[in-house]
C-alpha positions in Angstrom: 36.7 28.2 18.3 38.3 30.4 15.7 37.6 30.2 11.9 40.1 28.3 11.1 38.9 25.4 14.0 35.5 25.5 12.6 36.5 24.8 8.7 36.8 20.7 9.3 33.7 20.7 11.2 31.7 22.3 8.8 32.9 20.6 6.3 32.1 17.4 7.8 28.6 18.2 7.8 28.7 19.3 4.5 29.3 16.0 3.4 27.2 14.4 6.3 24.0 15.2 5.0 23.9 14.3 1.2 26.1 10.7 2.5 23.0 9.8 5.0 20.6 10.9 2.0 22.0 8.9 0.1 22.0 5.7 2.1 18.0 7.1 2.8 17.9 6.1 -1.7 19.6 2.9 -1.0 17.8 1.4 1.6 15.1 2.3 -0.3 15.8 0.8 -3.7 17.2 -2.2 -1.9 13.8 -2.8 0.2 12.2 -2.3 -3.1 14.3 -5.5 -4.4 13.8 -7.3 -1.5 10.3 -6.9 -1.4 9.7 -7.5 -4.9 11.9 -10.6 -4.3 9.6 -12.1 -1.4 12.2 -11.2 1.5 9.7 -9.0 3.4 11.6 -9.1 6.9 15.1 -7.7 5.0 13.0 -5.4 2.9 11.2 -4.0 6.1 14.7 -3.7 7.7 15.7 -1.6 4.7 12.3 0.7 4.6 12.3 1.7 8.1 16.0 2.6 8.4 15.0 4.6 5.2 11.8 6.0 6.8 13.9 6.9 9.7 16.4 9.3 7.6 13.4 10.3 5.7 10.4 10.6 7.5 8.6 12.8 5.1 9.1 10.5 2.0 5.6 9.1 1.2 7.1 6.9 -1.3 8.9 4.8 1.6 6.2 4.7 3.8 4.1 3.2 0.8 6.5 0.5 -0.2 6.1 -0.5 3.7 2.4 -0.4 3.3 2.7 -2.7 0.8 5.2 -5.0 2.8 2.8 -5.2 5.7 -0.2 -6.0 3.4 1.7 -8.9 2.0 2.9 -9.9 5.8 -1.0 -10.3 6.5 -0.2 -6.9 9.1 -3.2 -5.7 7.7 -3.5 -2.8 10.6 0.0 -1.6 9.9 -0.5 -1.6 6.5 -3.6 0.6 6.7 -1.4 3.0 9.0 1.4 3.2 6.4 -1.1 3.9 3.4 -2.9 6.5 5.5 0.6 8.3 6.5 1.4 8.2 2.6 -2.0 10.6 2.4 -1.1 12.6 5.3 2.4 13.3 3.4 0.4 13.0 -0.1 -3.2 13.9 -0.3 -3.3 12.5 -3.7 -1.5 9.6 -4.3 -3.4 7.1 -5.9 -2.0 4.2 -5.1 -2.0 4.9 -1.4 -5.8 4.6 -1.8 -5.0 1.4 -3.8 -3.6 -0.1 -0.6 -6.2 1.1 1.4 -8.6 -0.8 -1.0 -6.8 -3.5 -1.1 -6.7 -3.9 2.8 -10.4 -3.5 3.0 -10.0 -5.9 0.4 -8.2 -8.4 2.4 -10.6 -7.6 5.2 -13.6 -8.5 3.5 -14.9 -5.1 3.7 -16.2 -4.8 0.6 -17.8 -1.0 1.0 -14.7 0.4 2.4 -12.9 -1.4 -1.2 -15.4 0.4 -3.3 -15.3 3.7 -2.1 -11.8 3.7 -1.9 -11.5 3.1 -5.5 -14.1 5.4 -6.5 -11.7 7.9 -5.1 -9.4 6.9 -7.5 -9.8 8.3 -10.7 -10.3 6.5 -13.8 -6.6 5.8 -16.0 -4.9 4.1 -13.0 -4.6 1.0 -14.1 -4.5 -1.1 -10.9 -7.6 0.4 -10.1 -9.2 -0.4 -13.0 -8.9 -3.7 -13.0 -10.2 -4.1 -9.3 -13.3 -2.1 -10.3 -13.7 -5.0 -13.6 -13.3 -8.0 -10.9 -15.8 -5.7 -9.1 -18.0 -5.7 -11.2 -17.7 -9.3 -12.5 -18.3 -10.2 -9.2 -21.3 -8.4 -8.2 -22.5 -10.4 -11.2 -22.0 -13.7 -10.0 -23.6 -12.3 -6.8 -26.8 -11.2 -8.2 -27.1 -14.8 -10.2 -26.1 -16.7 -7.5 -29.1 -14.8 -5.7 -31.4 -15.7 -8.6 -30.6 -19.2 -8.2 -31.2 -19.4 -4.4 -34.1 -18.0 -5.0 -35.7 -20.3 -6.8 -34.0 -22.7 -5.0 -37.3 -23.8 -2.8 -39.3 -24.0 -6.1 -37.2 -26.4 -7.7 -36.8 -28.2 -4.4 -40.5 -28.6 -4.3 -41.3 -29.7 -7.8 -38.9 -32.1 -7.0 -40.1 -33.3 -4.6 -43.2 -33.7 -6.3 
């Protein structure tokens, strides 16, 4: 193939790569909409055909996290938010998910120290630690009041 062969190829894939980039950004924004929207099977469609063109973007793979935690796929939702930590040590709200799952799960140690490895400012995970806290109040009184439960029961009774 001689120079002057090789100039439309390479200029083909010159173009090729920015193009398929580029629909990467817009099946991401638009399985952002959609799942913002409530269409979670079109918005999936959209992040995995992103995720496909982008496999190292953490930001896809945590908008599908959230997708499958609002389809109830709670164990592919844990596998998207721990890929986004894999690809992002750090990101905060890949934890968030996590908690959330756990959440979802009723796991509430796994919740807890997933926030607490969240720091303070995000404020998501603020407000889970105040309904955590709210509710480990109500906990503790509604243990007070079973407890004396058999006391009132029996001076009742009386």
């Amino acid at each position: 193939m001689t120079r002057k062969d090789a100039a439309p190829a390479l200029l083909l894939l010159a173009f090729a790569a920015p193009a398929a980039a580029q629909t990467a950004e817009q099946d991401y924004q638009a399985g952002v909409a959609a799942r913002q929207a409530g269409d979670l099977d079109e918005a999936l469609g959209r992040l995995e055909r992103a995720a496909a063109a982008e496999p190292a973007n953490a930001d896809i793979f945590l908008q599908m996290g959230l997708v499958y935690l609002a389809m109830s796929r709670l164990d592919e939702a844990e596998a998207a938010f721990r890929h986004v930590l894999d690809l992002a040590p750090d990101y905060a709200d890949a934890r968030l998910g996590l908690a959330r799952v756990a959440r979802r799960r009723r796991d509430r140690e796994t919740a807890l120290a997933e926030l607490d490895r969240i720091g303070p400012g995000h404020a998501e995970a603020d407000e889970m630690r105040r309904q955590k806290d709210i509710n480990a109040s109500l906990e503790a009184r509604l243990a007070r009041l079973e407890a004396t439960l058999p006391q009132v029961t029996r001076a009742a009774a009386r």
